[in-house]
PDB file of the backbone (N, CA, C, O) and the ligand in Angstrom, with CONECT records:
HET     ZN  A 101       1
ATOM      1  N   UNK A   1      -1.657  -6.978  -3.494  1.00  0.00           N
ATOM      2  CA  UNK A   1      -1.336  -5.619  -3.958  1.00  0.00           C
ATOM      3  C   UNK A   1       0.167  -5.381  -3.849  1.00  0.00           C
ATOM      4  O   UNK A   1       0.789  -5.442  -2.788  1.00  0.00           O
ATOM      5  N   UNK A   2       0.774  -5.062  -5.221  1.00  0.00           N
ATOM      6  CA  UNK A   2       2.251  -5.573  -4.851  1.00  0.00           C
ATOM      7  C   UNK A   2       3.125  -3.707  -5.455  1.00  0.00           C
ATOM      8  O   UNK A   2       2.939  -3.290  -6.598  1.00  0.00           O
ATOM      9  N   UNK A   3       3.492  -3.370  -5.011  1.00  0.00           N
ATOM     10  CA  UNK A   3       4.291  -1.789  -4.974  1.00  0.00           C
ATOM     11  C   UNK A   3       5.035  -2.405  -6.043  1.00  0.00           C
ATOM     12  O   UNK A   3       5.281  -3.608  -6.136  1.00  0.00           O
ATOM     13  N   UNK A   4       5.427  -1.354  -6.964  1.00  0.00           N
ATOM     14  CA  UNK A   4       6.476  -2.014  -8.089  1.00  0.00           C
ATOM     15  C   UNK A   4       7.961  -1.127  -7.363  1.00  0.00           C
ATOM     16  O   UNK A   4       8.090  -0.088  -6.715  1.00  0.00           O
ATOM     17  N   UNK A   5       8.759  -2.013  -7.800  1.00  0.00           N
ATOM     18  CA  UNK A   5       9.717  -1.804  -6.728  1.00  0.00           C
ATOM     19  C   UNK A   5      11.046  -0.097  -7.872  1.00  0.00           C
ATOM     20  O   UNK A   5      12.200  -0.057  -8.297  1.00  0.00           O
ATOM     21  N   UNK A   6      10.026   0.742  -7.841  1.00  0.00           N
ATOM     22  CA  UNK A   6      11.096   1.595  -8.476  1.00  0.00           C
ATOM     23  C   UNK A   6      12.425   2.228  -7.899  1.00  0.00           C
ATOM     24  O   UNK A   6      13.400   2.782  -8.408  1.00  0.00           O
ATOM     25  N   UNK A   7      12.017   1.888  -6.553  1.00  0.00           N
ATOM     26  CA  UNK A   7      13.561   2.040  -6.332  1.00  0.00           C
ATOM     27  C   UNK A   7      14.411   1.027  -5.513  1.00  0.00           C
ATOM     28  O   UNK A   7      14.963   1.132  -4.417  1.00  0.00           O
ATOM     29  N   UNK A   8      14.311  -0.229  -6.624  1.00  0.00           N
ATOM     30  CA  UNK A   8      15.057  -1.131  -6.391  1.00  0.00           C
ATOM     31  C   UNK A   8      16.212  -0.759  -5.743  1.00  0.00           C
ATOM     32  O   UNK A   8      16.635   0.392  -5.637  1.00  0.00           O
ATOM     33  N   UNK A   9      16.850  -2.050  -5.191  1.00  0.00           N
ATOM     34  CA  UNK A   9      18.079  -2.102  -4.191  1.00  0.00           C
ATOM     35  C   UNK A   9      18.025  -2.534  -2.782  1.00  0.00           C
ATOM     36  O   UNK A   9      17.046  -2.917  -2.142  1.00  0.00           O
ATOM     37  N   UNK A  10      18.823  -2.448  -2.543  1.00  0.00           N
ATOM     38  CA  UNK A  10      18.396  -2.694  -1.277  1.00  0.00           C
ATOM     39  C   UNK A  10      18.328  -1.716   0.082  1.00  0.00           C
ATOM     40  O   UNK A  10      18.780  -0.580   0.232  1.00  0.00           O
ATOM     41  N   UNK A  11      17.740  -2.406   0.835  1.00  0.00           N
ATOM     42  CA  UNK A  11      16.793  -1.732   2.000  1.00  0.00           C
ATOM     43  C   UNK A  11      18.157  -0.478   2.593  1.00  0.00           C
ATOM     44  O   UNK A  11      19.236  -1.051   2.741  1.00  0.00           O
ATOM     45  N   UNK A  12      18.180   0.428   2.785  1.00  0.00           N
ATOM     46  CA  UNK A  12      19.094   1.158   3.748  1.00  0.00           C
ATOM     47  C   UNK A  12      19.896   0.517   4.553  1.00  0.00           C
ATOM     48  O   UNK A  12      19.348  -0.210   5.382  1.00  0.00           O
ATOM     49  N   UNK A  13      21.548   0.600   4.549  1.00  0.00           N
ATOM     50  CA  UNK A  13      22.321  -0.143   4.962  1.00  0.00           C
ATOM     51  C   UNK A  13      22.436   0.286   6.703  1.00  0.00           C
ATOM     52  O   UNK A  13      22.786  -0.434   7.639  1.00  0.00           O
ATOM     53  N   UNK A  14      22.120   1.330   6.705  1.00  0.00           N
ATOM     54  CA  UNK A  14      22.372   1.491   8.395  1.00  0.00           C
ATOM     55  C   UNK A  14      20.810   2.491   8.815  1.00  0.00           C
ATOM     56  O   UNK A  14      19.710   2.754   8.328  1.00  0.00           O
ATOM     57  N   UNK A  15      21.343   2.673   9.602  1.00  0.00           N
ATOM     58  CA  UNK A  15      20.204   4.273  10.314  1.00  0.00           C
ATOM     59  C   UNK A  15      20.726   5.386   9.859  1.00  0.00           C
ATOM     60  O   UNK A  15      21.940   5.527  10.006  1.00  0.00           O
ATOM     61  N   UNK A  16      20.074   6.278   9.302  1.00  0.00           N
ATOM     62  CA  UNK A  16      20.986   7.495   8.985  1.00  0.00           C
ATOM     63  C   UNK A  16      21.032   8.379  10.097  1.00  0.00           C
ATOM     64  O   UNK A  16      21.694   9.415  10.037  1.00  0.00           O
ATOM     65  N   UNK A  17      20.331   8.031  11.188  1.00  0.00           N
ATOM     66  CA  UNK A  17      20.533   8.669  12.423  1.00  0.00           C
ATOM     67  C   UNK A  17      21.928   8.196  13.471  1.00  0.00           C
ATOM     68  O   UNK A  17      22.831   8.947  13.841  1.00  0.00           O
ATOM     69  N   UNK A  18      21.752   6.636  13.812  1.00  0.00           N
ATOM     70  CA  UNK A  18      23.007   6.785  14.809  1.00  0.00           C
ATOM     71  C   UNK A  18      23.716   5.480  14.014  1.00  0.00           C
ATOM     72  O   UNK A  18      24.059   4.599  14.803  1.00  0.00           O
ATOM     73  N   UNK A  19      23.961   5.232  12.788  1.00  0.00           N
ATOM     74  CA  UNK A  19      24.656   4.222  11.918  1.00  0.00           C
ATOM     75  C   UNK A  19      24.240   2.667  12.196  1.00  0.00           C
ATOM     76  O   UNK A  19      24.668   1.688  11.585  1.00  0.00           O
ATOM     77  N   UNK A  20      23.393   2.680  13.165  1.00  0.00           N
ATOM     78  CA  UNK A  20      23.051   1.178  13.693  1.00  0.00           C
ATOM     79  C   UNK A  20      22.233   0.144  12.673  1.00  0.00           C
ATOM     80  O   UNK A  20      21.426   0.561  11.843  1.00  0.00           O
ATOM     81  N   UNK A  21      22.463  -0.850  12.801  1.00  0.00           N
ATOM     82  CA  UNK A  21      22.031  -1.530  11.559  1.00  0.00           C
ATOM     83  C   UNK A  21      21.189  -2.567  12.018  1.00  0.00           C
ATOM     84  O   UNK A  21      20.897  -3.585  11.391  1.00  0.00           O
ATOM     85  N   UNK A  22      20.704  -2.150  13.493  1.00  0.00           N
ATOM     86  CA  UNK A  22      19.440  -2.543  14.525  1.00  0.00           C
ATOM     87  C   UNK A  22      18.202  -1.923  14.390  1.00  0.00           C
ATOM     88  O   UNK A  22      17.575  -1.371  15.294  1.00  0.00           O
ATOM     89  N   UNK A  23      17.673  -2.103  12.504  1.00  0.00           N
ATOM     90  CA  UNK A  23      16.315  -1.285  12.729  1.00  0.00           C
ATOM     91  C   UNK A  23      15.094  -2.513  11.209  1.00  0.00           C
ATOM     92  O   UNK A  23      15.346  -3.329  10.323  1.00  0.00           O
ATOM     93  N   UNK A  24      13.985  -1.920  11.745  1.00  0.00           N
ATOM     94  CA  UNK A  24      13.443  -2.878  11.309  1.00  0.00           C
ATOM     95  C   UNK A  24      12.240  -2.214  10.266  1.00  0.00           C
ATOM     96  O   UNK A  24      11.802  -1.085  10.487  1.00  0.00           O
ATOM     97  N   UNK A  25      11.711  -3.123   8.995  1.00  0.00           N
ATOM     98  CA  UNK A  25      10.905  -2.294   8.419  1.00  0.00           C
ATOM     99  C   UNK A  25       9.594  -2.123   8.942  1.00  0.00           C
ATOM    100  O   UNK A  25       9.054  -3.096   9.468  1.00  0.00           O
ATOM    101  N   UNK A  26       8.872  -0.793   8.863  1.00  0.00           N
ATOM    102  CA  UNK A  26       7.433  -0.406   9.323  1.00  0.00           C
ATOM    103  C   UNK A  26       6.177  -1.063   8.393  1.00  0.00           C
ATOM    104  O   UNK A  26       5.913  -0.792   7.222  1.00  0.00           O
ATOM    105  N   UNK A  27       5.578  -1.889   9.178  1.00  0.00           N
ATOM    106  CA  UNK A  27       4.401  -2.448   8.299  1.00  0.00           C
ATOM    107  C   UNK A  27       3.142  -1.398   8.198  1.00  0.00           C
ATOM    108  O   UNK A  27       2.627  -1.257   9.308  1.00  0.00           O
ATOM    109  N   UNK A  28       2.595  -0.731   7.317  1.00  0.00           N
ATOM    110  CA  UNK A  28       1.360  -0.235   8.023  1.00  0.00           C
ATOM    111  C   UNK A  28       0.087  -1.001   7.151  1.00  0.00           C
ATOM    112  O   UNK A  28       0.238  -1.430   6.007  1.00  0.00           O
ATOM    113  N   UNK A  29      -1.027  -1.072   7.828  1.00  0.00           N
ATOM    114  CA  UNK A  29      -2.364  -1.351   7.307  1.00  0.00           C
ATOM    115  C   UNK A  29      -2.795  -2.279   8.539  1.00  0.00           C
ATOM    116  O   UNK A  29      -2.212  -2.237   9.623  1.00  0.00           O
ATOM    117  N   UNK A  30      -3.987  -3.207   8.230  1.00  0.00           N
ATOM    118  CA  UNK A  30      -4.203  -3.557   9.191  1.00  0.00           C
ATOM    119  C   UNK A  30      -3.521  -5.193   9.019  1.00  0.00           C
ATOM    120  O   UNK A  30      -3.713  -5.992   8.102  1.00  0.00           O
ATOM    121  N   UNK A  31      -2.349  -5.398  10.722  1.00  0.00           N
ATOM    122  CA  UNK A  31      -1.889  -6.686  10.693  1.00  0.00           C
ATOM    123  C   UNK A  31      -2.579  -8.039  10.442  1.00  0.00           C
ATOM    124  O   UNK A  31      -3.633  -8.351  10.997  1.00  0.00           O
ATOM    125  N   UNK A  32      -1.746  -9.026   9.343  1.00  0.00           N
ATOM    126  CA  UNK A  32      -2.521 -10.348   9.403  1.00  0.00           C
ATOM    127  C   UNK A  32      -1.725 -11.261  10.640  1.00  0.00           C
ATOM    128  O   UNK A  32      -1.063 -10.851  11.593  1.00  0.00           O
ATOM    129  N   UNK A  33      -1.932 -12.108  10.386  1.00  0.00           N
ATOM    130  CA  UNK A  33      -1.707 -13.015  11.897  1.00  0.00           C
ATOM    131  C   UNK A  33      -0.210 -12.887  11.723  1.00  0.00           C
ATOM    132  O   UNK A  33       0.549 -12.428  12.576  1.00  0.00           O
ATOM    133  N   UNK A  34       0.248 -13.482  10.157  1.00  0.00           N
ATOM    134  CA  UNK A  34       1.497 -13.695   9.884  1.00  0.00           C
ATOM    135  C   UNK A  34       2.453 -12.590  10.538  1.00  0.00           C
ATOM    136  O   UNK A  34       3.410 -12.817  11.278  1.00  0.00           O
ATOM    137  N   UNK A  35       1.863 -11.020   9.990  1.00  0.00           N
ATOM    138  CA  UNK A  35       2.308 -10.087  10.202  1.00  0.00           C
ATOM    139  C   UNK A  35       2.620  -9.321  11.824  1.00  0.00           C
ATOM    140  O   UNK A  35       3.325  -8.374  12.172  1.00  0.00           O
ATOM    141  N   UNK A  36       1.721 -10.253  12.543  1.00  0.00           N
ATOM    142  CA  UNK A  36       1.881  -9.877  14.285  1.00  0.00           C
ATOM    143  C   UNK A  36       2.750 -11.159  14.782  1.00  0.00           C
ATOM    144  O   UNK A  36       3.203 -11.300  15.918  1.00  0.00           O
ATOM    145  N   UNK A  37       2.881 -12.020  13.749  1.00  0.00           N
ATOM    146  CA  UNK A  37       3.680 -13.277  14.609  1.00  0.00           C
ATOM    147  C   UNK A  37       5.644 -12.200  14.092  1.00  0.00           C
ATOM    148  O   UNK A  37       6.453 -11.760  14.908  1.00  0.00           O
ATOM    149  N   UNK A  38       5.715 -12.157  12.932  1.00  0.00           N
ATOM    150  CA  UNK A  38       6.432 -11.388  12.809  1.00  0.00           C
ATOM    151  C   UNK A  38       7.347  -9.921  13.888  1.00  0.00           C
ATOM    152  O   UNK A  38       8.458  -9.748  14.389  1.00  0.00           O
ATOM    153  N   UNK A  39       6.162  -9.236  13.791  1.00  0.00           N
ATOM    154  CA  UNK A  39       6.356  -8.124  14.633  1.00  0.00           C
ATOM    155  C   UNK A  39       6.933  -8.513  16.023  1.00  0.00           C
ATOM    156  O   UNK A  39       7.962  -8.109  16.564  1.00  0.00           O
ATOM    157  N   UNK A  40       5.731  -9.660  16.589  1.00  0.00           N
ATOM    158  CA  UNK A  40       6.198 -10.226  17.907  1.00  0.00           C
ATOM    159  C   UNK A  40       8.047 -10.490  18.255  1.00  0.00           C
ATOM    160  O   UNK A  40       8.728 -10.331  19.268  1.00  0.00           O
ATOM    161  N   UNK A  41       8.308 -10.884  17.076  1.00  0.00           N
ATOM    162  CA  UNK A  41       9.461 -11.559  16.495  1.00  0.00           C
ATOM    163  C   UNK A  41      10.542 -10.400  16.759  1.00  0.00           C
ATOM    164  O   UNK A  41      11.751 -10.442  16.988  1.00  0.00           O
ATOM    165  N   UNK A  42       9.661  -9.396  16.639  1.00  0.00           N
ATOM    166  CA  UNK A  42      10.562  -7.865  16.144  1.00  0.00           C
ATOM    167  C   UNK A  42      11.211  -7.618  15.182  1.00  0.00           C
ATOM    168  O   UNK A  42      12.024  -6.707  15.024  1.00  0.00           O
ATOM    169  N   UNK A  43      10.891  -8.413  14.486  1.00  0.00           N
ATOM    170  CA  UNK A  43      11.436  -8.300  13.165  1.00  0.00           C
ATOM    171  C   UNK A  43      11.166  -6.746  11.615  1.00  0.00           C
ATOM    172  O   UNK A  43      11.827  -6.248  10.703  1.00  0.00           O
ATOM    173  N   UNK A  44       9.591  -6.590  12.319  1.00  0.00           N
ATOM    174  CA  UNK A  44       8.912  -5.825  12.001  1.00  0.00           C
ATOM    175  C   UNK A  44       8.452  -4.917  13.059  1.00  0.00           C
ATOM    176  O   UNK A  44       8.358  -5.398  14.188  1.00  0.00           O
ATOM    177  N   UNK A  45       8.047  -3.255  12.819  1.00  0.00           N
ATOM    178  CA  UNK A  45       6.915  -2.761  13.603  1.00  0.00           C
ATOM    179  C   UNK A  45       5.830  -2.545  12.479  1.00  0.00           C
ATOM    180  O   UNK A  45       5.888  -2.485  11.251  1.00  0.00           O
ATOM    181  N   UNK A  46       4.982  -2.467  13.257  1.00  0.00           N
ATOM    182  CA  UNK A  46       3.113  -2.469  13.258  1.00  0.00           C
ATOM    183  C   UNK A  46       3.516  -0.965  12.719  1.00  0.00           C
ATOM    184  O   UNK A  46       4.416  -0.356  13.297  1.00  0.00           O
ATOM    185  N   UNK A  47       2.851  -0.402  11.637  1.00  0.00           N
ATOM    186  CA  UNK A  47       2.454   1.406  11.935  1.00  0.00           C
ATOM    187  C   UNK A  47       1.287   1.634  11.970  1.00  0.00           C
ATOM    188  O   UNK A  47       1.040   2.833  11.844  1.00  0.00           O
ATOM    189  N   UNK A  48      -0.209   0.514  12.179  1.00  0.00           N
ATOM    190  CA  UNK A  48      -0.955   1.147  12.109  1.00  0.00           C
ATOM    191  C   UNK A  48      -1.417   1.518  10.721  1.00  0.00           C
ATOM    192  O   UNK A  48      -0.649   1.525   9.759  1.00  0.00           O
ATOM    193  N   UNK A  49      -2.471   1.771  10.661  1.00  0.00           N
ATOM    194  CA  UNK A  49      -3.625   2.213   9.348  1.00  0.00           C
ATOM    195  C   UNK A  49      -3.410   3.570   8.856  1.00  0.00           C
ATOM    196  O   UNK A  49      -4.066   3.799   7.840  1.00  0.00           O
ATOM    197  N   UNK A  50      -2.613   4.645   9.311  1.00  0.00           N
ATOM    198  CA  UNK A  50      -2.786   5.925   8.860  1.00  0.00           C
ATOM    199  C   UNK A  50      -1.015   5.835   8.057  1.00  0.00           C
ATOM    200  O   UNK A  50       0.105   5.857   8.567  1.00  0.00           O
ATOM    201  N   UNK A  51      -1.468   5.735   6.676  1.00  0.00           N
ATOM    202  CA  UNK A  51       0.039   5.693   6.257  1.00  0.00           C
ATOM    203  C   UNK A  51       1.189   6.891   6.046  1.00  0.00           C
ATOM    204  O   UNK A  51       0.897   8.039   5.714  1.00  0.00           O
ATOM    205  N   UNK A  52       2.567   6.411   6.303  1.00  0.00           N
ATOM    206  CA  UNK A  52       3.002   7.669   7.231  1.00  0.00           C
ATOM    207  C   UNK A  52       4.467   7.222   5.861  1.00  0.00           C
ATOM    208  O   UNK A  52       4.783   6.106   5.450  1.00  0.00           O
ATOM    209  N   UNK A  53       4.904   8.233   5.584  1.00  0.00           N
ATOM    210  CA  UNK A  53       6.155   8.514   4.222  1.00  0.00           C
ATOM    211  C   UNK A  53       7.521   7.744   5.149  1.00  0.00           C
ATOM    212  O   UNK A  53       8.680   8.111   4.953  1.00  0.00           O
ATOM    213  N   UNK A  54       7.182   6.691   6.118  1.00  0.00           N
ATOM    214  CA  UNK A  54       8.628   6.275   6.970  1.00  0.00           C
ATOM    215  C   UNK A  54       8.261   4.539   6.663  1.00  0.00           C
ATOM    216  O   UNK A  54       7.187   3.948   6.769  1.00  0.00           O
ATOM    217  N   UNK A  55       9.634   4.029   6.246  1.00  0.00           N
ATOM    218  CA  UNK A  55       9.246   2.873   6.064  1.00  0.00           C
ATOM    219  C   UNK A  55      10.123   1.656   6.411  1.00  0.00           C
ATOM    220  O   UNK A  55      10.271   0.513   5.976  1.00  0.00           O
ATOM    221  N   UNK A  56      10.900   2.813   7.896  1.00  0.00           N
ATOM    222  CA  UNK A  56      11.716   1.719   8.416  1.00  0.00           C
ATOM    223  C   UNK A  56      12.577   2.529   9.802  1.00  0.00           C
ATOM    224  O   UNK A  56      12.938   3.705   9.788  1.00  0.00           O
ATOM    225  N   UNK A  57      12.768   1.587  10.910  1.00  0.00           N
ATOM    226  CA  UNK A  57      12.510   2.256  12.137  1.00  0.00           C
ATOM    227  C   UNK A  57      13.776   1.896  12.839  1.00  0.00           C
ATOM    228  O   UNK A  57      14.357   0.815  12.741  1.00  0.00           O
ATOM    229  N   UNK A  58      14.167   3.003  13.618  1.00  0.00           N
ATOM    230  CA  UNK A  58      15.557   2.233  14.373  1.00  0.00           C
ATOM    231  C   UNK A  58      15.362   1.626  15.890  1.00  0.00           C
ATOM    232  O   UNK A  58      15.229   2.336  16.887  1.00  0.00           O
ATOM    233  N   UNK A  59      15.365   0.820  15.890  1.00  0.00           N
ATOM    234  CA  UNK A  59      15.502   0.075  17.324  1.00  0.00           C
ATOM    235  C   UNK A  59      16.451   1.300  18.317  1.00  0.00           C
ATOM    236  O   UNK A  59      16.016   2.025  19.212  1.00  0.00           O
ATOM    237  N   UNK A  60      17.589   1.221  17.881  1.00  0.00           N
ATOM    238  CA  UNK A  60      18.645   1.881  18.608  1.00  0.00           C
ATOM    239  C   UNK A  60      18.264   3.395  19.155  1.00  0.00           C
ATOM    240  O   UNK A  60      18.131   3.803  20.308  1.00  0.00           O
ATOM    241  N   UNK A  61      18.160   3.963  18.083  1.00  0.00           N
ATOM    242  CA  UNK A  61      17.594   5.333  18.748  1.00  0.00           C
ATOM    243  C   UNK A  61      16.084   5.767  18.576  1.00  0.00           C
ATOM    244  O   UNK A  61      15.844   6.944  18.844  1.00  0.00           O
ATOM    245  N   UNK A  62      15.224   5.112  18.238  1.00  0.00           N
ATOM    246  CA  UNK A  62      13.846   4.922  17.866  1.00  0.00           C
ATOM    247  C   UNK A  62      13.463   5.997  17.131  1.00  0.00           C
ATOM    248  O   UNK A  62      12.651   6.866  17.449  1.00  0.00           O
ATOM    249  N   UNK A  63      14.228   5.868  15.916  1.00  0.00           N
ATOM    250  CA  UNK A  63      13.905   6.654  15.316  1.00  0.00           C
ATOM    251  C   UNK A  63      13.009   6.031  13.812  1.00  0.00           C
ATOM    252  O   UNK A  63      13.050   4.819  13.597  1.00  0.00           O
ATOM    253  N   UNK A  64      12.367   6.796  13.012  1.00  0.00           N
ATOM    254  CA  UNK A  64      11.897   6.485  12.047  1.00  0.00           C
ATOM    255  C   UNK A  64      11.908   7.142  10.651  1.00  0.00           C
ATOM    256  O   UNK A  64      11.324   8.224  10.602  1.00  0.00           O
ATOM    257  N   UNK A  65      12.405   6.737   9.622  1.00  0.00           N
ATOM    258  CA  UNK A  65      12.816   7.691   8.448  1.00  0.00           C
ATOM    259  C   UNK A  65      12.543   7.009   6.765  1.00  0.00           C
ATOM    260  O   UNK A  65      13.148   5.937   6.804  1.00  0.00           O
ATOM    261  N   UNK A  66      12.261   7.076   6.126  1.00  0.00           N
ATOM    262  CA  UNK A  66      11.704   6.709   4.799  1.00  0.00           C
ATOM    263  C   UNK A  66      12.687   6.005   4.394  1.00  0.00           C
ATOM    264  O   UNK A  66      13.206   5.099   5.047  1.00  0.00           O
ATOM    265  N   UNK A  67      13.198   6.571   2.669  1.00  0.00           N
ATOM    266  CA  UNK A  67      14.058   5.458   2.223  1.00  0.00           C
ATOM    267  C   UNK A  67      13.545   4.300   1.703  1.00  0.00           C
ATOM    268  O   UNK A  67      12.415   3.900   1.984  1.00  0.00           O
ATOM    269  N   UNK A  68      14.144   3.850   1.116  1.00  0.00           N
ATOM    270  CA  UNK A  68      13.581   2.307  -0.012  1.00  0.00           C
ATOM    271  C   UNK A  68      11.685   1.740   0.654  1.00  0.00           C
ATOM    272  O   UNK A  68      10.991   1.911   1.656  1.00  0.00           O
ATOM    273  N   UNK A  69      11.623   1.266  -0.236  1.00  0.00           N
ATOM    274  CA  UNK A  69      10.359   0.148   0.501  1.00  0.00           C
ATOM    275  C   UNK A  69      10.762  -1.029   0.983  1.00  0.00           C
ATOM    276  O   UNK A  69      11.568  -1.691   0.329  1.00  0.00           O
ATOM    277  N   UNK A  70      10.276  -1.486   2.199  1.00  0.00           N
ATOM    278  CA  UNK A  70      10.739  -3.129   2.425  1.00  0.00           C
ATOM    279  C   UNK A  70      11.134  -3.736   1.377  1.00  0.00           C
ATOM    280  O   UNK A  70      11.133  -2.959   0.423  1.00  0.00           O
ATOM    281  N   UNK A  71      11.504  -4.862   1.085  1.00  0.00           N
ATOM    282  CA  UNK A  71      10.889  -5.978   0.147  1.00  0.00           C
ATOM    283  C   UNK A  71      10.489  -6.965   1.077  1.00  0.00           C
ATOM    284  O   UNK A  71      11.215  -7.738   1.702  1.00  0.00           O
ATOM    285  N   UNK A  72       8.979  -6.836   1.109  1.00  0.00           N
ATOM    286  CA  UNK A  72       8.565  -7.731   2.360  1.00  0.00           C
ATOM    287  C   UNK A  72       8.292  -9.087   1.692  1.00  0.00           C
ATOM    288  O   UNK A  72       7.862  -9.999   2.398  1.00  0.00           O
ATOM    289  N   UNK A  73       8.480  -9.258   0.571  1.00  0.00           N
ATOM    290  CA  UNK A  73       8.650 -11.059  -0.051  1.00  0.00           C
ATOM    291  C   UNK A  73       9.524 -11.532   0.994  1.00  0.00           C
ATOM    292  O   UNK A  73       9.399 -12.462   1.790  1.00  0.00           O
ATOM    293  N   UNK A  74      10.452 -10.668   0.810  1.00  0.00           N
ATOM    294  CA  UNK A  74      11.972 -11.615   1.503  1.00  0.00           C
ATOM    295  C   UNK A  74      11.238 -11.384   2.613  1.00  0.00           C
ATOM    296  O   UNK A  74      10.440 -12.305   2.780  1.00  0.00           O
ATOM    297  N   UNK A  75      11.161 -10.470   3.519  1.00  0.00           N
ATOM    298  CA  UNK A  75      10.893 -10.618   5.144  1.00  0.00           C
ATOM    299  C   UNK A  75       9.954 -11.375   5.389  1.00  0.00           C
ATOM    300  O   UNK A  75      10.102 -11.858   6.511  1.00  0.00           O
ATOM    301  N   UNK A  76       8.796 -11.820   4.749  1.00  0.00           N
ATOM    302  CA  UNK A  76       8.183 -13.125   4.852  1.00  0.00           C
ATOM    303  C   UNK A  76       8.476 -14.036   5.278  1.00  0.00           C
ATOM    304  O   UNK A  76       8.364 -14.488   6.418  1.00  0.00           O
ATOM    305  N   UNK A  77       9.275 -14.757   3.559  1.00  0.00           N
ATOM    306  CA  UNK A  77       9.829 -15.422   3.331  1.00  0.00           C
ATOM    307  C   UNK A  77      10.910 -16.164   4.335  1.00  0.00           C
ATOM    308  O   UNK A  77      10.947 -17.392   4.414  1.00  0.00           O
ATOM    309  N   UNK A  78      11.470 -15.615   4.821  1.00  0.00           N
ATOM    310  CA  UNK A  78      12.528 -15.556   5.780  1.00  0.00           C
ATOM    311  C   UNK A  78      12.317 -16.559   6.472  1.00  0.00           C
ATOM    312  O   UNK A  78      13.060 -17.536   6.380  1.00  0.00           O
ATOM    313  N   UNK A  79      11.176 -16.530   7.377  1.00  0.00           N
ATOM    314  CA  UNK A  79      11.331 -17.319   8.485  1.00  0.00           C
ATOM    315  C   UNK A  79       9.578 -17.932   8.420  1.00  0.00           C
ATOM    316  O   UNK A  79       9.016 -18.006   9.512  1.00  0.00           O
ATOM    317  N   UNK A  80       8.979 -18.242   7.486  1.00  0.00           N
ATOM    318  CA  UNK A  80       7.579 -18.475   7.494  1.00  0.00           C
ATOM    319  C   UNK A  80       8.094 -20.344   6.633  1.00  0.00           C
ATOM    320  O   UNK A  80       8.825 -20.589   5.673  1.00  0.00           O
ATOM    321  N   UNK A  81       7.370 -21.180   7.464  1.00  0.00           N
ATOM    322  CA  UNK A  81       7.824 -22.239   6.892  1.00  0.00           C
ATOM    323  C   UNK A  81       7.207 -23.182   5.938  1.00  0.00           C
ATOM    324  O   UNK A  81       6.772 -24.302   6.207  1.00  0.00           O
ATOM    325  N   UNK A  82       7.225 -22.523   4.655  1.00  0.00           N
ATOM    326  CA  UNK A  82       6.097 -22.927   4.032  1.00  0.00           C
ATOM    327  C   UNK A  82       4.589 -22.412   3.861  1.00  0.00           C
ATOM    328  O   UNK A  82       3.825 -22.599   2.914  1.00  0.00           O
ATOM    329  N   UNK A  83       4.419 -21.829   4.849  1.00  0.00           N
ATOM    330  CA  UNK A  83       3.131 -21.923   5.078  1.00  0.00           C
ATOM    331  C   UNK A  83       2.769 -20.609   4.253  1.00  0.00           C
ATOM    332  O   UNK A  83       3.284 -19.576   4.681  1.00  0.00           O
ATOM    333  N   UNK A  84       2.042 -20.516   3.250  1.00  0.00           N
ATOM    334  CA  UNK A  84       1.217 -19.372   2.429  1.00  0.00           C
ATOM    335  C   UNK A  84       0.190 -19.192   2.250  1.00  0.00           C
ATOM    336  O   UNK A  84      -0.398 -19.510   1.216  1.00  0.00           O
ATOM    337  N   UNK A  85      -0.269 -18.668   3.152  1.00  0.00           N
ATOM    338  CA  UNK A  85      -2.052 -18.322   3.225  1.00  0.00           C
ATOM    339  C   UNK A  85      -2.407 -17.719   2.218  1.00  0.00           C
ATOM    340  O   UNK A  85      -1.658 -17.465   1.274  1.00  0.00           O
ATOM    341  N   UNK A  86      -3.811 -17.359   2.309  1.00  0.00           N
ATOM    342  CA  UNK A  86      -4.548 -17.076   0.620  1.00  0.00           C
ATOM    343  C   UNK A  86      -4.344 -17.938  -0.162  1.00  0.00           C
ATOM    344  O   UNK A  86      -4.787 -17.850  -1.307  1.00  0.00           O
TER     345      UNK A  86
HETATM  346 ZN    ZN A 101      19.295   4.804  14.821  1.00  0.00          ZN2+
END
C-alpha cells in the first residue's frame, strides 16, 4: 500500500521546535520484524495502530509534528541488506 507522494521533497530539514536535525520518522500500524529491527536501531518510532496527523518525531525535545510523509523506501532501504520480504 504505497501513499502517492503529493508532497514530494524532502522530509523536514530540522525540528520546527528546537532546529535539531535529531528526529526520526513515526511508523504507525502494526510493526513488521523489519520495522522493530529498525526502530530498535532508532532510526524510527513505533506510533502504534491509532493513526495520528504527526509523521515525524524529535529525539531532542520529544516532540512530534506532521509535515511531509517519510519516504520509507529510502529508510528501508538504507540499511536492510538485501533482504526483501514478501
Ligand atoms: Zn526538537
Amino acid at each position: 500500500m504505497k501513499q502517492k507522494k503529493s508532497m514530494a521533497g524532502q522530509p523536514v530539514p530540522t525540528c520546527p521546535h528546537c532546529n535539531s536535525q535529531n528526529f526520526v520518522p513515526i511508523l504507525y500500524g502494526l510493526p513488521t520484524r523489519e520495522s522493530e529491527q529498525i526502530a530498535q536501531q532508532g532510526k524510527i518510532m513505533l506510533g502504534g495502530c491509532i493513526l495520528r496527523d504527526l509523521n515525524w518525531f524529535c529525539k531532542e525535545c520529544e516532540t512530534a509534528w506532521g509535515g511531509p510523509q517519510p519516504d520509507w523506501d529510502a529508510i528501508y532501504n538504507k540499511d536492510s541488506h538485501g533482504n526483501r520480504g514478501n
